[in-house]
N, C-alpha and C positions, 0 to 999 in steps of 0.2 A: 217470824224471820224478818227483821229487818237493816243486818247490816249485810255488809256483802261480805264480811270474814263465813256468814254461815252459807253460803254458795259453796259449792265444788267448783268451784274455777279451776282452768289451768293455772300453775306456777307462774308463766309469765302475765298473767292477764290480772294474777293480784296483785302481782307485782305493779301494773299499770295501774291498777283501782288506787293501791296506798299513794303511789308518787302522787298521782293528781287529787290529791286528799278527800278521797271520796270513802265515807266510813256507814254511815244511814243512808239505805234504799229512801227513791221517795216511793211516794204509793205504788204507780205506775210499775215502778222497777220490781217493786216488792212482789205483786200481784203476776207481772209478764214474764219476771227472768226466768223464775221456778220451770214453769212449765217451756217457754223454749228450750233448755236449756236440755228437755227430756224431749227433744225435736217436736212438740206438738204445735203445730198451726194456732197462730192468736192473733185474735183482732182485740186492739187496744182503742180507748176513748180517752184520752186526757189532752189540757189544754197544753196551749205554747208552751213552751220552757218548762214542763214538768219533769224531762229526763229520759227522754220515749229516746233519741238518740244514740245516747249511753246501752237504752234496754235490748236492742235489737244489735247495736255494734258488739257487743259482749257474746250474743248468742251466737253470731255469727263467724265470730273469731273464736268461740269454743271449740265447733266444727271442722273450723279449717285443718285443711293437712299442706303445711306451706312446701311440704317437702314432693306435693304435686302439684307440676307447674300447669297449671289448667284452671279455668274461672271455677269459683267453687261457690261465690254468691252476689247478685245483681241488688242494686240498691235503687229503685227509683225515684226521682223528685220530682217536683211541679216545675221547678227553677234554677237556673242554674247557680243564684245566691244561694239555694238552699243545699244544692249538690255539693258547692265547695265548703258548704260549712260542715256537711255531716262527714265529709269526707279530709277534714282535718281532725273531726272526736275518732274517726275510726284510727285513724292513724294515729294518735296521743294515747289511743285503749292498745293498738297494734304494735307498741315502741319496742316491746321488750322479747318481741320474736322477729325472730331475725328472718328476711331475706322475702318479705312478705310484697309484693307488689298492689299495689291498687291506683287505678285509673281512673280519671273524671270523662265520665263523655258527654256533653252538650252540645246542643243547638246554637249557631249563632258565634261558632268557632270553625277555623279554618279544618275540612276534613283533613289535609296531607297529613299533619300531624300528627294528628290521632289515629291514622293508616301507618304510619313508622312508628307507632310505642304499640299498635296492635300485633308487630310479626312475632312478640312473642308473646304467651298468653300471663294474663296478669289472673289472679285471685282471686281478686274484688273487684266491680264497676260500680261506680255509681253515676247516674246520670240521668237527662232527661228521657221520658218514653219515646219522642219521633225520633233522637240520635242513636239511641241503645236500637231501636227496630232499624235503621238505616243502618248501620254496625251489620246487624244480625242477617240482612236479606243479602247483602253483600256478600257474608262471609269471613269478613274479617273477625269479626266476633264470634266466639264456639259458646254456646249455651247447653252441650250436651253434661257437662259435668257439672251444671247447678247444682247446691244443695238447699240453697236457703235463698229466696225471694223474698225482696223488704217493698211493699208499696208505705215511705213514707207523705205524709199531707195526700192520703189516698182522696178526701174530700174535695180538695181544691185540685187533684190532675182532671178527675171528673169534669168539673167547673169550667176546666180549661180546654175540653173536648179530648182528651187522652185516652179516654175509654177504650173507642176501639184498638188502637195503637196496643194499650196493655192487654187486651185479647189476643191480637196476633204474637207479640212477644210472648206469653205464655204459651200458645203453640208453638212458638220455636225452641224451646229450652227442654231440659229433664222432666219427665213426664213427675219423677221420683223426687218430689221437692219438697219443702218446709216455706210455707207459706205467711209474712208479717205481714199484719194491716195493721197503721198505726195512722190514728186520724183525729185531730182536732174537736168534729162533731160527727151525727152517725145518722146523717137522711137516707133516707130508703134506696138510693142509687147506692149507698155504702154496703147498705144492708146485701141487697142484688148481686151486687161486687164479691163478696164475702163468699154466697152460695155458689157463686159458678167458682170460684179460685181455692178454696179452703176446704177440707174435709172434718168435720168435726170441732171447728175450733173453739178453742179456751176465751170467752167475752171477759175481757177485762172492763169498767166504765170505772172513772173517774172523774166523782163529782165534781163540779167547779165552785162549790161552796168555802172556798181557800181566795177564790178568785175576791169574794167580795170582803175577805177579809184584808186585802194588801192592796187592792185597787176600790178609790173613792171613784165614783162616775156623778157626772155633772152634765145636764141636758140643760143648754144654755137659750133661751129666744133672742133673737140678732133680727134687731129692729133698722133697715138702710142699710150701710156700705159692708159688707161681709167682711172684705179683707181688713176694715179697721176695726171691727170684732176682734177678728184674727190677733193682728195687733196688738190690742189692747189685752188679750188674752198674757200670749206669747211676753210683754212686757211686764207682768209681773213677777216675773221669775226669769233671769238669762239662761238656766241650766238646757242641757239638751231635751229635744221637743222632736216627735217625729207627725208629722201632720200627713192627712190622707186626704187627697181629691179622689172623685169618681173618675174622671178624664185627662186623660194625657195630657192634654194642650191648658188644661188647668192647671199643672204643677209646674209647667213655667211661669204662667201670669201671675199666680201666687207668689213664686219663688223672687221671680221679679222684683214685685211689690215691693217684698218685706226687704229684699235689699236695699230696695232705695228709702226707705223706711232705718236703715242702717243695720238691720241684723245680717249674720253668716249664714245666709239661706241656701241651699241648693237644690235643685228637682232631681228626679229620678222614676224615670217610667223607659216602658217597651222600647223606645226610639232610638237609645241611644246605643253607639259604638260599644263593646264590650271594655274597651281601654278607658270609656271616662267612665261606665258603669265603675268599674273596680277605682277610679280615681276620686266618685263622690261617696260611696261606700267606705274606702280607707279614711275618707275627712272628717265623715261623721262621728266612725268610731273612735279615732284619737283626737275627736272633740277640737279641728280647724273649724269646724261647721257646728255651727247652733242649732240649727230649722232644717228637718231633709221632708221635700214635699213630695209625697210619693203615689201611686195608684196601689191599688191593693196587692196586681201581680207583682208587681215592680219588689214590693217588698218584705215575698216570702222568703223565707231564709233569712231574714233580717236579724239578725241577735248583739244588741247594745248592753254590754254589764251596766246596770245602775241608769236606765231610762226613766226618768223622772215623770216624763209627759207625754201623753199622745192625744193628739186631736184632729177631731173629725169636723175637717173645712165643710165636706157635702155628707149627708147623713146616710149612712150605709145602705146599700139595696135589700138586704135584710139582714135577721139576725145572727146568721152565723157569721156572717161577713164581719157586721160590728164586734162578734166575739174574739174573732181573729186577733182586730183592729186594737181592742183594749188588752188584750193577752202580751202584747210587746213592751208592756209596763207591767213593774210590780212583780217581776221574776224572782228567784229565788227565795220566796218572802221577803222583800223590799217592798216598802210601802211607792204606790202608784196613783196621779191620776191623768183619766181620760175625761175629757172635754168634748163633746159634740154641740156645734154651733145650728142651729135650729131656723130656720126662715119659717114664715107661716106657709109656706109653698109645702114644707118638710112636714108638717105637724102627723099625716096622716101615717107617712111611712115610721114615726117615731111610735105612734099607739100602734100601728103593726107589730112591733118590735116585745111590745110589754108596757106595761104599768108604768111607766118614768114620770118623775116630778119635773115639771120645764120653771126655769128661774129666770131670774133676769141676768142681763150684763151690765156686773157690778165696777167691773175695771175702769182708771180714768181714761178718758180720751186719748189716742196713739198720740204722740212726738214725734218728732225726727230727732233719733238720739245715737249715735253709735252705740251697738251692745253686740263684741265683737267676740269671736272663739277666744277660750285664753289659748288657743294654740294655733301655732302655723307651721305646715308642711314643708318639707324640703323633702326634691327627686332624686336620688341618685341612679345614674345610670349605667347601674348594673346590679346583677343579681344572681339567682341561683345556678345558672348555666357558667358564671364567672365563679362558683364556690363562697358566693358573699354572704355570712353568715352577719343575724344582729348583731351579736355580738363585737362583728369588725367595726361597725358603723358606730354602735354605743364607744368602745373604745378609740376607734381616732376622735368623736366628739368629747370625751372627758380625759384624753391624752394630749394631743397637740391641740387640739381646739379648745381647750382648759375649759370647757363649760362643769356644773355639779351637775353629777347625774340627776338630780331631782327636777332640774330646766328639760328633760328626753322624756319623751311619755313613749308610745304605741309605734315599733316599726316592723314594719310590713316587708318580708321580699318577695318577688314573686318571679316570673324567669329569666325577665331582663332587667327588672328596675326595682327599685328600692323605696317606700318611705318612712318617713321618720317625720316624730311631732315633734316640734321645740316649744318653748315656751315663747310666746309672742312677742315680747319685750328683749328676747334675744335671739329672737332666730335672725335678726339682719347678721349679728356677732358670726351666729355659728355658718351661718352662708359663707362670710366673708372667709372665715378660717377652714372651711372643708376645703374653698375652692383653692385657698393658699397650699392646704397642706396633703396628707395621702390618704388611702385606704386600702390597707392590705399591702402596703409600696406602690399603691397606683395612684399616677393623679388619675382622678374620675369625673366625670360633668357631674356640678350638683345644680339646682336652679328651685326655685320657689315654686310653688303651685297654688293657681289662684290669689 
């Protein structure tokens, strides 16, 4: 079995498999959906981007009965990047059944909000462990109709001290559950995890021997100034790069750097507001930004189509972390590489790690060169709560503002604001012309970012 025509899916949910042209299982799916699908508890092993998303959205939306208005399955994340990304595949698998609610609940967002979209009970949550148990103790959240519990990146909530957190929420919910654990790697806290939450379940593992066939790894020695390693790296190639420090206040000095240095760099770690979180996030992806220098939490849920590059500024605490670290290249079988810069300070925790070959740094010495996004962002403000659809903003951009669609890359809307990539060379044009002309028959604020 491995397409998903041979699934017993519902009508609408194959409907949702062909629209988003999904025709071959990958392993993961192949191995997992069978047995969800026949309500059995499975703990899955496969790496990033192998599809574990997809696996567990599909099972869960089998179940559902939309036609009762009651939570029917809880989604948990490490992060809240990671919450809104599964919780836009559930909804693109969810399209074609109508009337289906599902809620993002995280940490680090205003509760009022989430207390007025809770008075009436949605389907699906997904969200992080301390808001979903703050939800739960409350009241405002009902977990007695659970059917289906997903702990996705169950490894790293661990990591993140969640543990207890997901003990108490499993005492608050349906004793009568279906249980996912879908997890990157499987140390013996997973293991732990599994036997108190899961009754019998189906071990999926999924080698990562795929890994080394689309991702090249390179253990580099960085002899003096790290960041013009960095540099000198990063400059042989402008394409997108997502680099990892250990420490917060390092993905600024980095980020810094490499801007004054002339690339489109940006940091992203734990500190920041939620509104510039989602503003360096949306840059990256429609490629206004070159370099995202990020900590590890910072960027779970991270998912870039066509990542070229990942490198490891400080050398990961260990090896699952590093696995993590190089899994965000090299996705869908696209060829990847990962880079880790090496100090002799580093050498010890790299032979911790495994057998690697250390080389030298072959790059020429950094310049001061512009090596800028091909693209620049433009805000508009407004969004989903005004009914602003992409498609309004692509169309006043290639109707009154005469640009070719092919200058529009990547827009984003979210509840009150909008962005959209332009092509750099013209996006002063396309500012000048949004702000001249309408959207939707409104004049709207549009402004540059960054």
């Amino acid at each position: 079995m491995t397409t998903f025509n041979a699934l017993a899916l519902r009508p609408e949910l194959t409907a949702s498999v062909e629209a988003l042209g999904y025709t071959e299982m990958t392993p993961v799916q192949e191995h997992s959906v069978p047995p969800i699908l026949l309500g059995r508890d499975v703990i899955a092993q496969a790496r990033t981007g192998s599809g574990k998303t997809a696996a567990f959205g599909l099972g869960l939306l089998q179940s559902l009965d939309e036609s009762t208005i009651r939570l029917q399955a809880l989604v948990l994340c490490p992060t809240r990047e990671l919450a809104d990304q599964v919780s836009k595949s559930i909804r693109k698998l969810a399209a074609n059944i109508p009337n289906v609610k599902l809620l993002t609940l995280c940490g680090g967002m205003p509760l009022g909000p989430q207390l007025a979209s809770l008075e009436h009970d949605p389907h699906i949550v997904v969200g992080t462990p301390g808001r979903i148990q703050e939800h739960l103790k409350k009241g405002s959240l009902h977990g007695g109709g659970i059917k289906v519990l997903v702990l996705d990146e169950a490894d790293r909530m661990l990591d993140m001290g969640f543990g207890e957190a997901i003990d108490d929420i499993v005492g608050r919910i349906s004793k009568h559950h279906q249980t996912l654990l879908f997890s990157a790697t499987y140390p013996d806290e997973i293991r732990q995890q599994s036997k108190r939450l899961q009754k019998n379940p189906v071990e999926v593992t999924i080698e990562s021997a795929p890994l080394e066939t689309t991702i090249s790894q390179r253990f580099v020695s960085v002899d003096g100034d790290k960041v013009d390693a960095l540099a000198r790296v990063l400059g042989v190639d402008s394409q997108s790069a997502l680099v990892f420090c250990n420490m917060r206040k390092d993905t600024e000095v980095v980020a810094e750097a490499l801007d004054k240095l002339g690339f489109s760099a940006l940091a992203l770690h734990g500190d920041l507001e939620q509104r510039d979180r989602d503003e360096v996030l949306v840059r990256f992806a429609n490629r206004s930004c070159n370099v995202l220098v990020a900590t590890d939490v910072a960027a779970r849920g991270l998912d870039i189509v066509g990542l070229p590059l990942v490198v490891s500024y400080d050398v990961a605490h260990d090896a699952d972390t590093h696995t993590h670290r190089i899994g965000r290249t090299g996705r869908a079988g696209e060829a990847g590489l990962a880079i880790t810069l090496v100090t002799s300070r580093e050498n010890a925790k790299v032979k911790a790690m495994g057998d690697f070959e250390m080389e030298p740094l072959r790059a020429a010495p950094a310049k001061k060169r512009l090596q800028l996004a091909p693209m620049k962002t433009l805000v508009v403000d407004s969004g989903r709560k005004e009914k602003v659809r992409p498609g309004d903003i692509l169309g006043a951009l290639t109707g009154d503002a005469g640009l070719p669609a092919t200058a529009v890359g990547k827009i984003d809307v979210f509840a009150t604001r909008s962005y959209v990539a332009i092509q750099r060379d013209v996006a002063n044009k396309a500012l000048e012309r949004l702000r001249a002309g309408k959207i939707k028959g409104r004049n709207l604020r549009v402004r540059p970012l960054g």
